[in-house]
N, C-alpha and C positions, 0 to 999 in steps of 0.2 A: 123437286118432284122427280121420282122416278119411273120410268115406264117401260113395261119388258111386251114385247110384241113375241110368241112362242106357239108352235103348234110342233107334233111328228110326224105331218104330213106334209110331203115336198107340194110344192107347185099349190098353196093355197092360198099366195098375195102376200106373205107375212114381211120380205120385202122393200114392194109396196106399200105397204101401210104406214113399216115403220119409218120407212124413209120422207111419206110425205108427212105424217106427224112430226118429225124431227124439223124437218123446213118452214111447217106453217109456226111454228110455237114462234112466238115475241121475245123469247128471253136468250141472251147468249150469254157465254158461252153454250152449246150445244155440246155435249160429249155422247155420241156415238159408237156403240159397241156389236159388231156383225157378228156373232158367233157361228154360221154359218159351217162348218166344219168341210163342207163339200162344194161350195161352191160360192163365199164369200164374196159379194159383187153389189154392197149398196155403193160403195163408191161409184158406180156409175150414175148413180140420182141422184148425192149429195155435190159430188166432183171437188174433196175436201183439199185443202194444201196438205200436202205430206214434207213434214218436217224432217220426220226421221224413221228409217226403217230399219228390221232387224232382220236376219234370215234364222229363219225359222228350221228344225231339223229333226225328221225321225228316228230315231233308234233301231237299226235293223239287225235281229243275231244274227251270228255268221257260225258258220260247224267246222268244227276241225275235223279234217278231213282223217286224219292220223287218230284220231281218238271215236269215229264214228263207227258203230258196230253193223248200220243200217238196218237197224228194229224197228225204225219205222214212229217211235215214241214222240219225237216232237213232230213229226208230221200230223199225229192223230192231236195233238195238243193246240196245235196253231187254228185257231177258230174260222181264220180266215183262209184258210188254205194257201200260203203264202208260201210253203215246204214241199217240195215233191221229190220223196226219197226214192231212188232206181236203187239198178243193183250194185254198180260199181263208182255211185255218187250222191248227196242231198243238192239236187236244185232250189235255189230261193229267189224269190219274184219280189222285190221289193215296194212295186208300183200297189201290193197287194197287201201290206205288211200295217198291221195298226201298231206296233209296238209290244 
């Protein structure tokens, strides 16, 4: 049986739901998947053993500073505004950066 607990609304239990569905069910193994992108955190309702982790890593561009004419084009390009080109530099915010 597979069961996908989804909405695009933050804050409307999904969670909850899915984590106490996962505990009440009879059957094990249990394989739980948080997709969560911004705030992953059923492991605090399940409290799973973690076997084994990976570190996980975003890909951030970086500009060469020597090749940069400061037009400004990947500033307009970066959706999330993660680019802030001055006049004698590109600032990049990587706390900001989806890839």
């Amino acid at each position: 049986m597979i069961l996908s607990v989804a909405s695009g609304k933050g804050g409307t239990g999904k969670t909850l739901v899915a984590t106490s569905l996962a505990l009440s069910l009879d059957i094990t193994p249990v394989q739980f998947l948080d997709c969560d992108v911004e705030e992953p955190n059923a492991h605090l309702f399940i409290k799973p053993e973690i076997i084994k982790t990976e570190p996980i890593y975003t890909l951030v561009p970086t500009v060469d500073g020597k090749l940069c004419s400061q037009c400004g084009d990947c500033a307009r390009f970066c959706q999330y505004n993660a680019l802030l080109v001055l006049t004698q530099e590109v600032m990049d915010f990587p706390a900001l950066c989806h890839s």
